[in-house]
N, C-alpha and C positions, 0 to 999 in steps of 0.2 A: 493379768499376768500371763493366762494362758495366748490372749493374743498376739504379746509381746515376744514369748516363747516361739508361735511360730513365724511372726516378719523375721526374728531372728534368723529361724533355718529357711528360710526362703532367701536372706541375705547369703548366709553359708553356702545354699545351694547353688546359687548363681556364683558365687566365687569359685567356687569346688572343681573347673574347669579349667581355671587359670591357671589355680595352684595344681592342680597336676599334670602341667603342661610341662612342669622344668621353669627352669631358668628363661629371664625375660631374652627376647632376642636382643641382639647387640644392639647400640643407637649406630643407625649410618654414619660413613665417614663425611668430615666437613665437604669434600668434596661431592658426594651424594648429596648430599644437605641442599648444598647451594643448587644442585641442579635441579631436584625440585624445585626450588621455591620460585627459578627462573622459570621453570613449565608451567607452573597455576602461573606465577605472573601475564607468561605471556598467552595463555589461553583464554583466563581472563581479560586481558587487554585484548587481545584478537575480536572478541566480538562486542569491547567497547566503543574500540575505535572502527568498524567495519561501517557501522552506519555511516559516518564522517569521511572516510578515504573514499566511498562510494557518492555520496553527494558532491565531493568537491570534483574528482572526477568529471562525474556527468556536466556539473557547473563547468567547467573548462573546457567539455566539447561543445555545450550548447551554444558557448557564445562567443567562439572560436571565430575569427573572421573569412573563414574560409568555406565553413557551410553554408553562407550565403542566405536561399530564403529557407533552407531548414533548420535556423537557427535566426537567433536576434542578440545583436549586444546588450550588456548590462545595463540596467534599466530601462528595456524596450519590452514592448509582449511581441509573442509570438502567438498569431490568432490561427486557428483553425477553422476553418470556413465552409465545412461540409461535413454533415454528417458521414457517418462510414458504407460503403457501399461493396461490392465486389470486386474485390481487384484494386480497391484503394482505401483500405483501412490497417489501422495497429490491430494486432491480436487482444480480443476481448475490449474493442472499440465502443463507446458509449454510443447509444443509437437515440438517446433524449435532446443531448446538452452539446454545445459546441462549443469548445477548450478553447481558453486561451493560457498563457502561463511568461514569468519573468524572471529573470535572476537578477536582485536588487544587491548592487554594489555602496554599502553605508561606509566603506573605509574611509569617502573624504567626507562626511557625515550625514545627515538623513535625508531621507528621500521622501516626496512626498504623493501620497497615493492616492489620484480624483477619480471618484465616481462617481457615472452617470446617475441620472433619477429612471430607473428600470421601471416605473408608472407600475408596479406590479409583480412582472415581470419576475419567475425564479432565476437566482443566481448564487452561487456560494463562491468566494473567493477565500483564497485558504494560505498561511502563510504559517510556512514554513521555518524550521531553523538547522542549521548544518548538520545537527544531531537527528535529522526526521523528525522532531515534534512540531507537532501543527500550537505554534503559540498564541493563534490570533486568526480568526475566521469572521469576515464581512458577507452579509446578505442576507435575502429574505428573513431567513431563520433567526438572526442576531443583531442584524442593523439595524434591518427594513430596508426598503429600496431606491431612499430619498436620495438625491444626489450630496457628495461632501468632499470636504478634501482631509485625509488623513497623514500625520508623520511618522513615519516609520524609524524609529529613530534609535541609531546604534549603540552596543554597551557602553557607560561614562560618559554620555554626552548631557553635558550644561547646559547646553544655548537655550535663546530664547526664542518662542514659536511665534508667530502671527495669530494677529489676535483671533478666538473663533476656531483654530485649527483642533481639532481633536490628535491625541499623539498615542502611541504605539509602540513599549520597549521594544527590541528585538533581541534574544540572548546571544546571537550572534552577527558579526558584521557582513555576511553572506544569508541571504533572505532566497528561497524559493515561492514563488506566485504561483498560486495557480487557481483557474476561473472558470467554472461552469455554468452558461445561460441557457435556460430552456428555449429551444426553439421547434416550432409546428413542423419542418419540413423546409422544402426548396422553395415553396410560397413565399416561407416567412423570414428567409439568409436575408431579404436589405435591410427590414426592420432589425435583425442582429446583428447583423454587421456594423450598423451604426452604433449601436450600443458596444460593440467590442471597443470600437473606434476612442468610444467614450471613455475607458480604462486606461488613463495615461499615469508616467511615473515621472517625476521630475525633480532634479535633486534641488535641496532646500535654497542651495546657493544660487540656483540660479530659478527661484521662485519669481514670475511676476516680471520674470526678461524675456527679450526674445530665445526662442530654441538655439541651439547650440547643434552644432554637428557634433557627432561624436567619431573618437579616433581610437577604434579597439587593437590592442596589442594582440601580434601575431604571437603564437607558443610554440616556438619550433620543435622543444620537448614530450611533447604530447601525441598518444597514440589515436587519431583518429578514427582509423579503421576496426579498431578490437572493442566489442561491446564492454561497456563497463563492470559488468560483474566478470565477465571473464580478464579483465587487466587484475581485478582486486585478488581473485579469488587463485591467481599463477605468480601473487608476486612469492619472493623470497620472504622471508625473516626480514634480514636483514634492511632490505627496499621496505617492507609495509612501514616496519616500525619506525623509522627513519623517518617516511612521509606524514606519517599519524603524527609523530613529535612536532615537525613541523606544522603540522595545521594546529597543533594544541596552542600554539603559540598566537596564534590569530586567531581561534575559537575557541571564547574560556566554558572551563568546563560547566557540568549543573552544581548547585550547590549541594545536594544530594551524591554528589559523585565522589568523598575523597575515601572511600573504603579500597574503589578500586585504582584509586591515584597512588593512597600510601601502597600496595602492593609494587606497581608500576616503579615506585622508586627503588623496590630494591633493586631492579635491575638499569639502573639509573638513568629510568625515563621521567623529567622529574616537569612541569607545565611552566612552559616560557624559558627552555633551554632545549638547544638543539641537540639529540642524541647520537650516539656514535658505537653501532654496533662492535666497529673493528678493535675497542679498547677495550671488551668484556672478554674474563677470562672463559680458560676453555668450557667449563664446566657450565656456563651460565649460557653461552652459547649457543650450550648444546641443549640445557636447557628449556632454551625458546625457540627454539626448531621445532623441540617433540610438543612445548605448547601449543604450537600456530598447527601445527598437522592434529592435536587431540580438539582446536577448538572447529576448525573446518567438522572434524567426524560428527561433535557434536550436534552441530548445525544441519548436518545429512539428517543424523538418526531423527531430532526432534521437526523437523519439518513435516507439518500438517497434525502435530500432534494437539494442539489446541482446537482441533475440527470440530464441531455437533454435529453427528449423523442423526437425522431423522427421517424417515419417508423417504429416501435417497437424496434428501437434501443436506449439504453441507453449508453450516454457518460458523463464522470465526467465534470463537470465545475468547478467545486471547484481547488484551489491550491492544489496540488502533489508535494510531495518531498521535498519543501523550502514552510515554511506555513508561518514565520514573526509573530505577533504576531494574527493570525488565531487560539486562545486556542483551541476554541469548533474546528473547522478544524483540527487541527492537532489531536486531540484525538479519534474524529473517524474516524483520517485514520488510526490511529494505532490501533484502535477497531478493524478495517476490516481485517486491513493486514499490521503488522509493516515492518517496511524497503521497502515502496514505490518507486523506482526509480524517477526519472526524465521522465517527459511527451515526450521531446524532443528527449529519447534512446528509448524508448516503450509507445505506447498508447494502450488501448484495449476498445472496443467496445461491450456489448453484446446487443445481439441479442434474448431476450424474448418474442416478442410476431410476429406474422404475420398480413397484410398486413390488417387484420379487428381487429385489438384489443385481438385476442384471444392467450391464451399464448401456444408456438409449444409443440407439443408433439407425441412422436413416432410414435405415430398411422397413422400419415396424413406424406403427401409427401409435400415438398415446391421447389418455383421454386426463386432465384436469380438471375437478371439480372441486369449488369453492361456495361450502355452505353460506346458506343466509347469514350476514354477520359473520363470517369470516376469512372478508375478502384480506390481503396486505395490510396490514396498518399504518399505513403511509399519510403523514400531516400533509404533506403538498400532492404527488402522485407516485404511481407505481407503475414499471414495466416489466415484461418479458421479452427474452432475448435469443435467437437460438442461432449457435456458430458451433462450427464443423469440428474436424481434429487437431486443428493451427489457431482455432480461434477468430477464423475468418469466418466473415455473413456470406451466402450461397445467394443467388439470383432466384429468384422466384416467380412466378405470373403476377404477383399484385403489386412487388419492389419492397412488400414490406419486410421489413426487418427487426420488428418491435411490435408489443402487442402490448395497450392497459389502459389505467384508467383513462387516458382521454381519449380512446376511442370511441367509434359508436357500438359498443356491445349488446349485444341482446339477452338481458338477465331473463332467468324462467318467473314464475310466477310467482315465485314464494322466497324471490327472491338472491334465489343460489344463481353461479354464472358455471355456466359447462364449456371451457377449452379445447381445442382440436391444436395436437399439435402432432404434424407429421408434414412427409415428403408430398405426397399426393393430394391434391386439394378436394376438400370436401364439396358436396353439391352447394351451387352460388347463393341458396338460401340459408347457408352454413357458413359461409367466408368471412361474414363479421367478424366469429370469434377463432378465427384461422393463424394461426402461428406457425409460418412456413419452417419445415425443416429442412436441411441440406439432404443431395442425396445421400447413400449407402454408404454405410461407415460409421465411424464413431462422432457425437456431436453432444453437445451438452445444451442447456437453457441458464441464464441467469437471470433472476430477481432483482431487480435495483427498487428500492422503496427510499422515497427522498423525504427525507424532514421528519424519518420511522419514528412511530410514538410506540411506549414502554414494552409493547407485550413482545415486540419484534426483537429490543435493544437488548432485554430478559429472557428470550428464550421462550416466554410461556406463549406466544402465539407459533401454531404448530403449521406449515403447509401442508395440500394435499399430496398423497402420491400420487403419480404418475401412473398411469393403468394401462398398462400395454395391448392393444388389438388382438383378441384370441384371434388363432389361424384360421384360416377360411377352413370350411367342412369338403373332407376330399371325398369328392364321388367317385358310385361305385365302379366307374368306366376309368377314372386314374387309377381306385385300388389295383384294377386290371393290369393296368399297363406298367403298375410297379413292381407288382406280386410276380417272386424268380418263377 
């Protein structure tokens, strides 16, 4: 009884606030009413559909008939044929794997996707859906490298496959490719190059004929010039949601999605009807104005908040690849960097700050060491990377741009491996484990561990810091000449 006595006044106590607060506030007027519900709606909407007006986007420049060889039509790759170098590479350029990628059009139905037999050979090919999830990933890691032919095949399609073919749902009828083959170096571009060659896409109907020329539709509507997150991220209200409607109509939603669909209709955005901002009253209007401007802020404030700081290394925690219904997750990973693979083909780590907090930069020399047994845990291999303040690789005396496991390292004796990573190169009986940094200024290093096993994928494998070069000892003849 006596304990009953007091959950009692522990109940009383926490009301005891309320009731001497007065009278409850007024309920908003229906017109407040509606205008919230318009701002979650459309806040919430803002970074459901952001992934999707962002992919379709980039899909419409890439295979734009006008970019010529910096783009490819639908159902063509687009190969990349050189590792990255100075003065011609993307910012934060893979220095292992030479890209190819595709945008597969299934609207007149599936497409079918042959691979070479890679004898070995790493590769991961990654397929994407309008929504940035990766639905479906080929190679080493999952296939194996045998040669095959796969159907990629669009939502509610019947037909029948050829005998032998393996198939492939896709949740949407807009497919992103994309393809990573390890390659040695400039040696080794013809033996890759053949193998890209190898990656062909051909639609079902015209399986087993000869090639067809293809005849890509000009888009006179489309902004070429303005990078994609900057068209997304300037439209109105009224233009996103308008565009989002309309893609929802040709990309059905996940079936996990209708919490933030039933929202969406009250401002009668409803899937497979086209939306009409100019017929919502004022209040709702105004509502999805303040929503679209509250889901941007969001998206500022939470960027880089899923980060693991350790040792000055930052690794993602957040879902990669397959987000579920992760809105704000998924939005800014396609803020960052659309078509993310899968954690389990590629992990990368970078490495911004040394061993006291301070962030690396050219000027200083650092020292990494990786104890016995606790090199990267990488199933296929691991690199390092180092690029400047743009994310471009600097020129260096040896050209390299990459440091790991498959070079010729010089482990010490008991196993551990000691890094040299700085501007200035170490004496040439030291160059093995030399990882050239750019000069003076801000530069970072990234980690890429390919096929990472669990300690990496969990966090509990930890890298070294970064140990920055104590300063040279000032003699007494400078004290002199500094001393007022």
């Amino acid at each position: 009884m006596r304990r009953l006595a007091f959950l009692a006044l522990c109940f009383a106590a926490a009301l005891a606030p309320a009731a001497s607060a007065g009278a409850a506030p007024a309920a908003p007027t229906p017109a407040a009413a509606a205008t919230e519900a318009a701002r979650q709606a459309a806040m919430e909407g803002y970074l459901y559909f952001y992934p999707l007006v962002t992919m379709d986007l980039a899909r419409r420049q890439s295979t734009h008939p006008s970019r010529g060889a910096q783009g490819a039509p639908a159902n063509a790759f687009l190969h990349g044929r050189a590792l990255p170098a100075p003065g011609a590479a993307a910012p934060w350029a893979n220095p292992d794997m030479l890209r190819s990628a595709a945008w597969l059009d299934l609207t007149a139905g599936p497409v079918v996707l042959s691979v070479p037999d890679t004898q070995g050979r790493l590769y991961t090919l990654t397929l994407l859906d309008m929504w940035t999830d990766a639905f479906a990933a080929l190679g080493k890691r999952s296939t194996g490298t045998a040669k095959g032919n796969t159907a990629i095949v669009p939502p509610g399609w019947t037909g029948a496959l050829p005998s032998g073919m393996s198939r492939i749902d896709a949740p949407t009828a807009y497919v992103w490719a994309k393809n990573l083959i390890q390659t040695e170096g400039p040696a080794d571009y013809p033996a890759v190059h053949a193998l890209q060659d190898g990656f062909v896409l051909t639609p079902l109907a015209q399986w087993n004929l000869p090639p067809q020329a293809q005849r890509p539709r000009s888009d006179s509507t489309l902004d070429l010039a303005t990078p994609v997150r900057e068209q997304v991220e300037s439209m109105p209200t009224d233009a996103f949601f308008t565009y989002a409607a309309e893609l929802l109509r040709r990309n059905p939603p996940h079936p996990t999605d209708q919490p933030v669909l039933a929202q969406l209709r009250r401002v009668g955005l409803v899937p497979g009807r086209p939306f009409d901002f100019d017929k919502l009253d004022h209040p709702a209007k105004q509502g999805m104005r303040r929503g679209l401007r509250a889901a941007r802020e969001r998206m500022a404030a939470a960027a880089g908040g899923s980060v693991r700081g350790v040792n000055g290394w930052q690794q993602e925690t957040g879902s990669i690849g397959v987000y579920g219904n992760a809105y704000l997750r998924r939005a800014l990973a396609a803020q960052a960097q659309p078509g993310s693979g899968l954690p389990e083909d590629l992990s990368v780590l970078l490495l911004a700050a040394d061993s006291q907090g301070a962030p690396l930069d050219g000027a200083h020399g650092y020292a990494l060491r990786f104890e016995s047994g606790q090199l990267p845990p990488a199933g296929a291999l691991w690199s390092l990377a180092a690029y400047d303040g743009q994310g471009m690789p600097a020129a260096n005396p040896l050209g390299r741009y990459a440091l790991g496991s498959r070079d010729p390292l010089r482990y010490n004796a008991d196993g551990s491996l000691d890094l040299r990573v700085s501007h200035a190169p170490p004496p040439p009986e030291e160059q093995a484990n030399w990882l050239p940094l750019p000069p003076a200024g801000p530069v970072s290093v990234l980690l890429r561990a390919y096929a990472p096993e669990p300690a990496l994928l969990d966090g509990s494998w930890t890298p070294p810091p970064a140990l920055r070069d104590a300063p040279p000892e000032e003699t007494p003849e400078a004290a002199e000449k500094t001393a007022p």
